[in-house]
C-alpha positions in Angstrom: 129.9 142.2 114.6 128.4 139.9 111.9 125.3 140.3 110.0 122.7 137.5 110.1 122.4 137.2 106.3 119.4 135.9 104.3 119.8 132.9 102.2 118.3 130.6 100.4 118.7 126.5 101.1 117.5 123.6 98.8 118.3 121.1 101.4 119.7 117.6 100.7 122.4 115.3 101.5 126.3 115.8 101.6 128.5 118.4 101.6 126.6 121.5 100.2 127.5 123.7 97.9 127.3 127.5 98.9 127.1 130.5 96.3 128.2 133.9 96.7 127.2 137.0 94.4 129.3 139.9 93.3 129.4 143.5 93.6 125.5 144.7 93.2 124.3 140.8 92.7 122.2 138.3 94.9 121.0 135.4 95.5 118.4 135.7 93.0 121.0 135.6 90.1 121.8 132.4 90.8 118.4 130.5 90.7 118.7 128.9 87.1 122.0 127.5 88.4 120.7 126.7 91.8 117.6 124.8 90.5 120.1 122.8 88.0 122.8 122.0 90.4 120.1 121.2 93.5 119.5 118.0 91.7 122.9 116.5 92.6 123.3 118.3 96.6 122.3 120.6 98.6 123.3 124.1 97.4 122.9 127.1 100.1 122.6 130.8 98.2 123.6 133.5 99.9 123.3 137.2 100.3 125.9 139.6 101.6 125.5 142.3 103.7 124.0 145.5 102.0 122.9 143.2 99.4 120.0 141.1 98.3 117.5 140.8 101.6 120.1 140.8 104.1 120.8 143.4 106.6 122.6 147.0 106.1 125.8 147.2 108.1 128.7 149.3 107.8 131.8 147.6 106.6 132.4 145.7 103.6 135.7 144.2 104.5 136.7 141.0 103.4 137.4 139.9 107.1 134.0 140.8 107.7 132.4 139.3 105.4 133.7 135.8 105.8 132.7 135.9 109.5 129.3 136.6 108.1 129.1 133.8 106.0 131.2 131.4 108.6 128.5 132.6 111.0 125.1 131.3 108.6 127.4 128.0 108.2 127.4 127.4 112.1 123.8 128.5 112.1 122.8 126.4 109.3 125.2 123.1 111.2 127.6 123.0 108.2 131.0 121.9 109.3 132.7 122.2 105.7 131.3 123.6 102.0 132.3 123.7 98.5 132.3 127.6 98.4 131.7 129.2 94.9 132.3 132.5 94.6 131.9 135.1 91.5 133.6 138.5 91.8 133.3 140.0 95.0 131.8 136.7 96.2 134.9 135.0 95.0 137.3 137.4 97.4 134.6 136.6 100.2 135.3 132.6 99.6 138.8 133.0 99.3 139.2 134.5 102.4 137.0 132.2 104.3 139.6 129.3 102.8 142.7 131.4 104.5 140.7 131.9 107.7 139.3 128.8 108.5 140.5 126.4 105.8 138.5 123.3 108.1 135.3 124.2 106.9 136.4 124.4 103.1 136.1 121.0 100.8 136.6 122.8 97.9 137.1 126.4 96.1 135.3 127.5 92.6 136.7 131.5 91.9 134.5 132.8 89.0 136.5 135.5 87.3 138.5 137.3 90.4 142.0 137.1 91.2 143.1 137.8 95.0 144.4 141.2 94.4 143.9 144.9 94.6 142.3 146.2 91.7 141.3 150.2 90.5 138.3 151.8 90.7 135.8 150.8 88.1 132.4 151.7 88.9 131.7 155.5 89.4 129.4 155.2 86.5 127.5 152.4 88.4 127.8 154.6 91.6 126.2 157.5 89.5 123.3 155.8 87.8 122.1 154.5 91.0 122.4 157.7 92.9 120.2 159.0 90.1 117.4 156.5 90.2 117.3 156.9 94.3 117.0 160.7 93.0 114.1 159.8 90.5 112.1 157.9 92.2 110.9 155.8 88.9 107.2 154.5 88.7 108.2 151.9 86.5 111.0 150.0 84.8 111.2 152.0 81.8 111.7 155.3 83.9 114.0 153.7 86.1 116.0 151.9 83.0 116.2 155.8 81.4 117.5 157.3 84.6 120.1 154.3 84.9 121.1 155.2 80.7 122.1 158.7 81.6 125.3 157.2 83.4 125.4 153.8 82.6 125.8 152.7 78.4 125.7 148.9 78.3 121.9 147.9 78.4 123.1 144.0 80.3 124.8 146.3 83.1 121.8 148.4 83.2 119.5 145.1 83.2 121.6 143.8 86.4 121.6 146.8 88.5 117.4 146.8 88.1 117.6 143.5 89.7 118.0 145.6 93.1 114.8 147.0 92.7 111.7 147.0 94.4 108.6 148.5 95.7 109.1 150.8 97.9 106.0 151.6 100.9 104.6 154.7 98.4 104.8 152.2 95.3 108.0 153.7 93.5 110.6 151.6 92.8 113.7 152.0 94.9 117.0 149.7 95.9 117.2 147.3 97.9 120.9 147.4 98.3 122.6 149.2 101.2 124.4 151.8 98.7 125.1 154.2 101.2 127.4 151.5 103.1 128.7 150.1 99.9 130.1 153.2 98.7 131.6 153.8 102.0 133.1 150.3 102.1 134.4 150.8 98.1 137.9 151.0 98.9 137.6 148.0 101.0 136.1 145.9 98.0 138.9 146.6 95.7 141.4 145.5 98.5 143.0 141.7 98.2 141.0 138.9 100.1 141.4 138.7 103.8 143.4 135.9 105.6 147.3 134.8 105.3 148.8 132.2 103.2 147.7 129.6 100.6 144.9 127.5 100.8 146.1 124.0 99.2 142.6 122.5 98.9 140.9 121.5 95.7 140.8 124.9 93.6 138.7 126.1 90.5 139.4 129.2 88.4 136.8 129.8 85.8 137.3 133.4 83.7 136.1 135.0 80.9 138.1 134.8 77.6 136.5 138.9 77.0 137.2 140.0 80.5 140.0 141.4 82.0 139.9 140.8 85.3 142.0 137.6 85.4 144.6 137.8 83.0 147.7 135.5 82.4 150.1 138.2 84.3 147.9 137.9 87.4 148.4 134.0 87.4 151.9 133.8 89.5 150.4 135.3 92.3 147.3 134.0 92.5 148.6 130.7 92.5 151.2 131.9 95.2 147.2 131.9 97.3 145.9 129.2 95.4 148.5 126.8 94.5 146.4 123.7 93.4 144.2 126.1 91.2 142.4 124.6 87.9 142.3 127.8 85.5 140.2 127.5 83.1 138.6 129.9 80.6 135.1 130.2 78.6 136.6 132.0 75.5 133.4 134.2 74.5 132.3 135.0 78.0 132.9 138.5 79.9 133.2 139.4 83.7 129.5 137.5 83.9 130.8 134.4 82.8 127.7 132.2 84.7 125.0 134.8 83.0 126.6 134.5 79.3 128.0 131.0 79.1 126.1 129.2 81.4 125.9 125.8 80.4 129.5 125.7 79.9 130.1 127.4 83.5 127.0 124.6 84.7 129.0 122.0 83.0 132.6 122.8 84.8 131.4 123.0 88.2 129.5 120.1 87.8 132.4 117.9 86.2 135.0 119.5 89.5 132.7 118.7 92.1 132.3 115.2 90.7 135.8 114.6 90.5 135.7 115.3 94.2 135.2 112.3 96.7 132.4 114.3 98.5 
């Protein structure tokens, strides 16, 4: 059953752009991009199930997911999309491309390959558990109850981008993080669909991450054969947070090559 998400639509003319968070993101992330890239189209920012203001549903498969988001594209009468995608998000566009490659103009994959990968986010997993525990008046108590699991001050600065106030005034997540964790293993599986989508493809990673690395290029071009890689050489996993004129300037000079 898919969940109606909630989203966030510039209007315009052409074929729109839709974004799609990672793990733990929203929307909301992508505003400074949104507000640049709104000048030029229309640009459609999503949020995921269990993330952002959208609903709280079990399962967090890939197949799932891209019904939910080919579901707010019949709502929102968009027969095809440029589908950006960053992490997680990027798995979710991917596998939209392989299940319905129709509605698909193009693909831009921010710093994901369509693979397995391990477990990396039990620290995450803990801080969060022990904010919900803590029940924080404020954003200094909530950033020290995140710092007892979680080192890196950036990460910890994301994660309170879930918060609000809750009905007694304590902060408290938004995020659906009982169904997340429950749908982990499904996050780290390989994008849903079969085959290789051969439309107009854009790989953007970090030079400092390691989540796309040369060895990982064979197969994902056996998905994506017509892929652009390119790399922003000091940027990490959050590539459009660290670099972002450089990621702005990339997706802007892609689409434009485009004839929509």
């Amino acid at each position: 059953m898919t969940v109606e998400l909630n989203f966030q639509d510039s209007g315009g003319e052409g074929t729109p752009l839709i974004v799609v968070h990672g793990l733990l993101g929203s929307a909301d992330n992508w505003r400074s991009h949104v507000k640049q890239w709104q000048e030029q189209r229309r640009v459609v920012a999503v949020d995921l199930r269990n993330h952002g203001r959208s609903p709280h549903a079990e399962g967090m498969s890939y197949g799932e997911m891209a019904e939910d988001l080919l579901a707010l594209m019949d709502r929102l009468g968009i027969d095809r999309a440029h589908l950006l995608g960053h992490s997680m998000g990027g798995k979710v566009v991917i596998s939209v491309a392989r299940m319905a490659p129709q509605r698909v103009a193009s693909l831009i994959v921010a710093d994901i390959a369509p693979q397995e990968y391990g477990h990396g986010h039990d620290a995450v997993f803990a801080g969060l558990r022990n904010l919900q525990r803590g029940r924080p008046e404020n954003r200094r108590e909530a950033d020290a109850l995140l710092a007892e699991h979680v080192e890196e001050r950036a990460t910890r600065l994301f994660l309170a981008t879930n918060l609000e106030r809750d009905a007694d005034g304590m902060l408290a997540l938004r995020v659906g993080l009982d169904q997340i964790e429950a749908g982990y293993e499904e996050i780290m599986q390989a994008p849903a669909g079969e085959g290789a989508f051969d439309g107009p493809v854009l790989v953007l990673r970090g030079g400092r991450s390691h989540y796309v690395p040369d060895s990982a290029l064979p197969a994902l071009r056996e998905v994506l054969p017509t892929a652009e890689v390119m790399t922003l050489q000091d940027a990490g996993h959050w590539l459009h947070a660290e670099q972002p004129e450089a990621f702005q300037a990339k997706v802007n000079d892609f689409l434009a090559a485009l004839s929509e």
